[in-house]
C-alpha positions in Angstrom: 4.6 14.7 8.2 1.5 16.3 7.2 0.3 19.6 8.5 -3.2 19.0 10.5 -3.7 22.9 11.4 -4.7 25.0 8.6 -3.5 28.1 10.3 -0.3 26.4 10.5 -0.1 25.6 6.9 -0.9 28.9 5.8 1.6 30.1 8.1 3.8 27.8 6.5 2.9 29.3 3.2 3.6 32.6 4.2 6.9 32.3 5.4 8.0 30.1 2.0 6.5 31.9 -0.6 8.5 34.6 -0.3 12.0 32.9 0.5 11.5 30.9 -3.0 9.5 33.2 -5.4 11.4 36.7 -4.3 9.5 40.0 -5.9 11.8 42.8 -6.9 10.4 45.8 -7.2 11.4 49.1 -9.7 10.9 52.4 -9.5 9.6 54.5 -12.3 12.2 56.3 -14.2 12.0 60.2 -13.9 13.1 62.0 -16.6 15.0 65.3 -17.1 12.5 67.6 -19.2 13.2 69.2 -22.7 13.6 72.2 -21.9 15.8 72.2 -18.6 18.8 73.7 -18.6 21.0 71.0 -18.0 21.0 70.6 -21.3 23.4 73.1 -22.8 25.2 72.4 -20.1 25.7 69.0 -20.7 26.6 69.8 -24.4 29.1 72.3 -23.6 30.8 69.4 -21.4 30.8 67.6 -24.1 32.6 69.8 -26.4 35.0 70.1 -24.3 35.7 66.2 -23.9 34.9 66.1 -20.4 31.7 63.7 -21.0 30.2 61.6 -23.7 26.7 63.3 -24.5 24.2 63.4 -27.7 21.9 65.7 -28.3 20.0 63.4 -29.7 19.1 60.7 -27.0 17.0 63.5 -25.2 15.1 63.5 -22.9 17.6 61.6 -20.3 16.9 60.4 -16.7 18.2 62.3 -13.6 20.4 59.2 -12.6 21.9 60.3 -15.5 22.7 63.7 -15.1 24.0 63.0 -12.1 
C-alpha cells in the first residue's frame, strides 16, 4: 500500500528511523587532575591492601575515584 501524503510518509520516517537505527549517546569523560589530593590518598589505600591503585595510570576519571 503506497503512501499518497508526503506529510504522512515523512511522518512515517520519523517515527521508524529512530526505532531501527537507535543513537546512543556518551558523555565526555572528566578526569581527576594531577595534582589533586586524592592522590596520596588513593596510594596510601593501596599500601594498605584496601584497593588496587598505580601511580602510574594517572590522571584517572572521577567514576573512578568514586
Amino acid at each position: 500500500m503506497p503512501i499518497k501524503n508526503k506529510s504522512m510518509a515523512l511522518l512515517w520516517l520519523l517515527i521508524t528511523l529512530p526505532i531501527l537505527f537507535p543513537i546512543t549517546l556518551s558523555a565526555q569523560i572528566e578526569l581527576v587532575p594531577v595534582n589533586n589530593d586524592v592522590y596520596p590518598f588513593l596510594e596510601k589505600l593501596s599500601l594498605e591492601g584496601l584497593i588496587d591503585f598505580n601511580q602510574n595510570n594517572i590522571p584517572i576519571s572521577r567514576r573512578a575515584v568514586a
